[in-house]
Structures are given as C-alpha cells and as structure tokens.
FIKOLZA-1660 file (N, C-alpha, C; in steps of 0.1 Angstrom, whole numbers, plus 5000, padded with zeros to 4 digits):
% residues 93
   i   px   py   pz ch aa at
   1 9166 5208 6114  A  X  N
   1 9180 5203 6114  A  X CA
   1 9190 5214 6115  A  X  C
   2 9204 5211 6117  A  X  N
   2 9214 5218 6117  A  X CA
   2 9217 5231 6105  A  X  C
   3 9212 5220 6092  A  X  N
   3 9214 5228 6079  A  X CA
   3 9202 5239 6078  A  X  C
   4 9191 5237 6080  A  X  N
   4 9180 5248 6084  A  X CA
   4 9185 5255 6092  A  X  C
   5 9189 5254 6099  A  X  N
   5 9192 5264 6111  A  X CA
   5 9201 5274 6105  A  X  C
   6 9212 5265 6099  A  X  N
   6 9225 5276 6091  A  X CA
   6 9217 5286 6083  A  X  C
   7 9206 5280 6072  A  X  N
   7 9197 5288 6062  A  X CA
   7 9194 5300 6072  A  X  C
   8 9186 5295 6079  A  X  N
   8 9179 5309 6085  A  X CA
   8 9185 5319 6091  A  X  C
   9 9198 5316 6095  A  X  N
   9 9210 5323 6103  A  X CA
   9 9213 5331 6091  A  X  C
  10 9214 5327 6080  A  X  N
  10 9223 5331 6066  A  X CA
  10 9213 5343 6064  A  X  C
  11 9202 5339 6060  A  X  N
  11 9190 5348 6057  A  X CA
  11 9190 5361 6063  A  X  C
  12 9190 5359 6079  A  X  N
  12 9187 5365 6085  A  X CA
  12 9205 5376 6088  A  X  C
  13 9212 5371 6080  A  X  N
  13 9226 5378 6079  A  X CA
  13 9231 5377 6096  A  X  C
  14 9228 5366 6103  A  X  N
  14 9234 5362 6118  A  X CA
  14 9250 5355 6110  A  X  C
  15 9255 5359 6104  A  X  N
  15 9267 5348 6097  A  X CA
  15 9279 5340 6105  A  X  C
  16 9279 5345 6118  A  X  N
  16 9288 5337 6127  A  X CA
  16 9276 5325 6133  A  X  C
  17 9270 5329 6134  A  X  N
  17 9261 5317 6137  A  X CA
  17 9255 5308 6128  A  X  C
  18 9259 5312 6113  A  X  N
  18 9249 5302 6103  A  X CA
  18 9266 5292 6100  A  X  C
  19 9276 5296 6106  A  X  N
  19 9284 5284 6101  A  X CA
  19 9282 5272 6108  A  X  C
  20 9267 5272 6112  A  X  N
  20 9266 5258 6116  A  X CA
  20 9263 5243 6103  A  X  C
  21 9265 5259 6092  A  X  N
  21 9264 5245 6082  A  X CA
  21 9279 5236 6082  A  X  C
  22 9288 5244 6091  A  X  N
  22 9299 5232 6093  A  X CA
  22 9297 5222 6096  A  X  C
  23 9289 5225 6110  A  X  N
  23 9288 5212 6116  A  X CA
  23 9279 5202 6107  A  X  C
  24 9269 5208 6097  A  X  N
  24 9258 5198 6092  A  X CA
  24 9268 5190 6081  A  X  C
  25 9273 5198 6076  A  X  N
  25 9284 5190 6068  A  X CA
  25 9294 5181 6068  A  X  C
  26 9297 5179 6085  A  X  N
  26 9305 5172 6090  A  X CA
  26 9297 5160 6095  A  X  C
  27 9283 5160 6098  A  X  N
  27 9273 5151 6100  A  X CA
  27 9273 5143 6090  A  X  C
  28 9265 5147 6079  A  X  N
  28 9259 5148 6065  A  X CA
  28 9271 5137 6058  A  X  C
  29 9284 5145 6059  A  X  N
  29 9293 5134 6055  A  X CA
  29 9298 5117 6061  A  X  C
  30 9296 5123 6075  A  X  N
  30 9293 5110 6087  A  X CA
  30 9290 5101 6085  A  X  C
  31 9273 5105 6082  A  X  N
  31 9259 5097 6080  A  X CA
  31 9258 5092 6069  A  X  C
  32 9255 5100 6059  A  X  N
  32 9254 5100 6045  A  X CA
  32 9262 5094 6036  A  X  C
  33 9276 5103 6034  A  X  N
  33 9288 5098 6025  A  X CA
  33 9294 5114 6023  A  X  C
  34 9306 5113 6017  A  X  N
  34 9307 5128 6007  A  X CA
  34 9301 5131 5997  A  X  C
  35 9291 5122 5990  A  X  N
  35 9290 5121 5976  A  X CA
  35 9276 5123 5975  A  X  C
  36 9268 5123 5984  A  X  N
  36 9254 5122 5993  A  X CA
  36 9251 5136 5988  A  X  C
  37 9237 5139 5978  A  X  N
  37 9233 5152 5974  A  X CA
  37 9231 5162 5989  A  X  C
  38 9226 5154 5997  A  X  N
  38 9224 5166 6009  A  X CA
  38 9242 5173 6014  A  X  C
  39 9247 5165 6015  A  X  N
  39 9263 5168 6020  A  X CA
  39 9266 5176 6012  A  X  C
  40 9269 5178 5996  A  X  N
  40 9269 5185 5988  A  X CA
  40 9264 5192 5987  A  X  C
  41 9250 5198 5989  A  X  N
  41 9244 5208 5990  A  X CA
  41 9247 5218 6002  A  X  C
  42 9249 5210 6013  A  X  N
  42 9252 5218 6025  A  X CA
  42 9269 5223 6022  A  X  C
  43 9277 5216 6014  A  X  N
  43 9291 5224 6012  A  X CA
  43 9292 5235 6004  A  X  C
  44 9280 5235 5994  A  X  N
  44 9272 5249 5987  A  X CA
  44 9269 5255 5994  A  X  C
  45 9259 5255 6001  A  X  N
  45 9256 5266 6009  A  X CA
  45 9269 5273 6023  A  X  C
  46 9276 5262 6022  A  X  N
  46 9288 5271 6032  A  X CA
  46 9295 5279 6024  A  X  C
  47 9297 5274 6010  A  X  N
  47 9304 5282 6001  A  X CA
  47 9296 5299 6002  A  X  C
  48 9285 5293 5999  A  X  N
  48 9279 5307 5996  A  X CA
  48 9280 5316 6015  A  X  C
  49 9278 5312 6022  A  X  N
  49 9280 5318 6033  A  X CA
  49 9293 5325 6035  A  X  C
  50 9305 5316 6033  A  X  N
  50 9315 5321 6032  A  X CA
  50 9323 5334 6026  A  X  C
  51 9313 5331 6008  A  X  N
  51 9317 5342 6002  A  X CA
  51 9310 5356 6008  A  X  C
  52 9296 5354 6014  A  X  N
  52 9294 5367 6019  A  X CA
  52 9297 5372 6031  A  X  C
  53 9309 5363 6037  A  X  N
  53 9314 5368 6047  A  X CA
  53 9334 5375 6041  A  X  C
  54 9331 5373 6029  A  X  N
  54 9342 5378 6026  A  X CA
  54 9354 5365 6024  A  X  C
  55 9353 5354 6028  A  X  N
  55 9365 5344 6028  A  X CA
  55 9364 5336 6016  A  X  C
  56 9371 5345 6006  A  X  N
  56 9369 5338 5989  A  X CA
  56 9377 5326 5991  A  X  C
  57 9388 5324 5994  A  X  N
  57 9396 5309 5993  A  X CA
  57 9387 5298 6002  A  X  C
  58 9381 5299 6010  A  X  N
  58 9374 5288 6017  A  X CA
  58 9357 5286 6010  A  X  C
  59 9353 5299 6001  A  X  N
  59 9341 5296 5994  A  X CA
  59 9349 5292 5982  A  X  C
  60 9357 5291 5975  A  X  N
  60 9365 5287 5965  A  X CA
  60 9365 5269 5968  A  X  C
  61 9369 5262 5980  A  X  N
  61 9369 5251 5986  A  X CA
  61 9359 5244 5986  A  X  C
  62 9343 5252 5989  A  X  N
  62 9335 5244 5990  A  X CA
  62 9325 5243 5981  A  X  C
  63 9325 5252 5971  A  X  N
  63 9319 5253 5957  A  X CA
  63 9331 5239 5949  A  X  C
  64 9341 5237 5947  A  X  N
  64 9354 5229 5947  A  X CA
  64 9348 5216 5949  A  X  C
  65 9344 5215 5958  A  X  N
  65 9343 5202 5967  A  X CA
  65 9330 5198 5964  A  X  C
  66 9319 5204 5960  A  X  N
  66 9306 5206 5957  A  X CA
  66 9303 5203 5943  A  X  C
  67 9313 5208 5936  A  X  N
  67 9310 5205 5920  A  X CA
  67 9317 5193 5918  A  X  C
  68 9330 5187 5924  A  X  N
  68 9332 5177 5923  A  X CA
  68 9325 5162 5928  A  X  C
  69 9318 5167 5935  A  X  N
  69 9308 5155 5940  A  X CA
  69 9297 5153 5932  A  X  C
  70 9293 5169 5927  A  X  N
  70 9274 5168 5916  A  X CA
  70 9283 5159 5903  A  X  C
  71 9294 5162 5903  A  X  N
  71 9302 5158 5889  A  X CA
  71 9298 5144 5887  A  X  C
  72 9309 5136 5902  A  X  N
  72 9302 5123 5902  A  X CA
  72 9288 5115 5905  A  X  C
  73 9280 5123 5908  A  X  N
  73 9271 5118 5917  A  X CA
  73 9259 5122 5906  A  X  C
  74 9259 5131 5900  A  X  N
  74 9247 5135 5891  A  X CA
  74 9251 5137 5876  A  X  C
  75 9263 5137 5872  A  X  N
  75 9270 5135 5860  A  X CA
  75 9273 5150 5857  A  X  C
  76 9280 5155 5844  A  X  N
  76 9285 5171 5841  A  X CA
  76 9273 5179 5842  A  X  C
  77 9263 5170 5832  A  X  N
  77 9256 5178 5826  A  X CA
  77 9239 5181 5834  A  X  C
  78 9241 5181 5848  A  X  N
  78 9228 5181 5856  A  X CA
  78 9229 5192 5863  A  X  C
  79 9215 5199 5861  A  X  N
  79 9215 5212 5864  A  X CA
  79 9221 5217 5878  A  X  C
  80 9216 5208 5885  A  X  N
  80 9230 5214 5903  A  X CA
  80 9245 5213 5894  A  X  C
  81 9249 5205 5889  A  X  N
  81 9262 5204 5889  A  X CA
  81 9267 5216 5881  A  X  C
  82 9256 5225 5870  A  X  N
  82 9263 5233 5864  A  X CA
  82 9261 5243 5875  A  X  C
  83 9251 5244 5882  A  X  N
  83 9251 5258 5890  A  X CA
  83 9262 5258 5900  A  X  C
  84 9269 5246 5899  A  X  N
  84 9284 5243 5912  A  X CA
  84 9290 5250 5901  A  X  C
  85 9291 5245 5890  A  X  N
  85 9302 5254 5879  A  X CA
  85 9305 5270 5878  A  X  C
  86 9291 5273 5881  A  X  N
  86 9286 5288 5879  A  X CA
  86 9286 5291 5894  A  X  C
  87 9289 5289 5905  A  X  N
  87 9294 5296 5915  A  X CA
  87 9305 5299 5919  A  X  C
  88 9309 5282 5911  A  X  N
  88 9328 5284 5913  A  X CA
  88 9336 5292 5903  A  X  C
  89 9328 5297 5895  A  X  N
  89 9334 5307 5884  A  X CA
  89 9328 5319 5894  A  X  C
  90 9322 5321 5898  A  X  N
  90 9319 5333 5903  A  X CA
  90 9330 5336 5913  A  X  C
  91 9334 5325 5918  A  X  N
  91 9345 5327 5934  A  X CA
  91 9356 5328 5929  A  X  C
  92 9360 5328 5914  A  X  N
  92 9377 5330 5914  A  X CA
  92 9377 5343 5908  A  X  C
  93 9392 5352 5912  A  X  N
  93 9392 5361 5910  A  X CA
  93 9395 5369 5896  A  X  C
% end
C-alpha cells in the first residue's frame, strides 16, 4: 500500500518520497473516516517523517490530530493514545 511505501522511503531516509504517507492519509481518511486507527496511524507516522525532516509545526499538526483521534477512538488511557501524548510532547519546543 501507499503507507508501506512511505515506511520504507522513511527507513530508507528517501524523505521527499516517503511523504506519500500524504497521500495514504488522504485515502485512509476517504475510505475509512478520520477516526479510523489506520488514518491515525498514518497521520503519526507523517508526524514523525516530518519531524525528521526538520518541519516541527507540521509534525506538531499531525501528532495533534493523531492524539485527538486515539483520544476518541481508543479512550485517554490506551497505550497508542499515550504514545500520541509522548510524541506530541516531544514536538513542542
């Protein structure tokens, strides 16, 4: 899939080419919903792409967007949702 492809671009430190987790995310939300663990997952991993490309306000966004979805979708206290907590503390300055 799209989102595999972004992973392995990421991995592989190709980072202009793993922002295809855009596009999977723009699918994901499509298909799925916003709220949909995969859509959410994939706005994590852009976050994290992002921040290793240096663009803290836009990894700030999708960690953001990510925790507020595990929030609703999996409740406070579920372990994705804290590790959204614990990235988005990582991304502010």
């Amino acid at each position: 899939t799209v989102n595999i492809l972004g992973i392995i671009y990421a991995d592989q430190r190709r980072l202009e080419e793993a922002e295809m987790y855009q596009r999977a995310l723009q699918g994901y939300g499509k298909a799925l919903g916003p709220d949909h663990t995969l859509t959410l997952g994939t706005a994590n991993n852009l976050g994290l792409l992002y921040a290793d490309q240096g663009k803290l306000e836009d990894a700030e966004k999708m960690y953001d967007r990510a925790l507020q979805g595990k929030e609703k979708a999996l409740g406070p206290d579920h372990i994705s949702t804290l590790d959204a907590v614990n990235k988005l503390g990582h991304s502010l300055p």
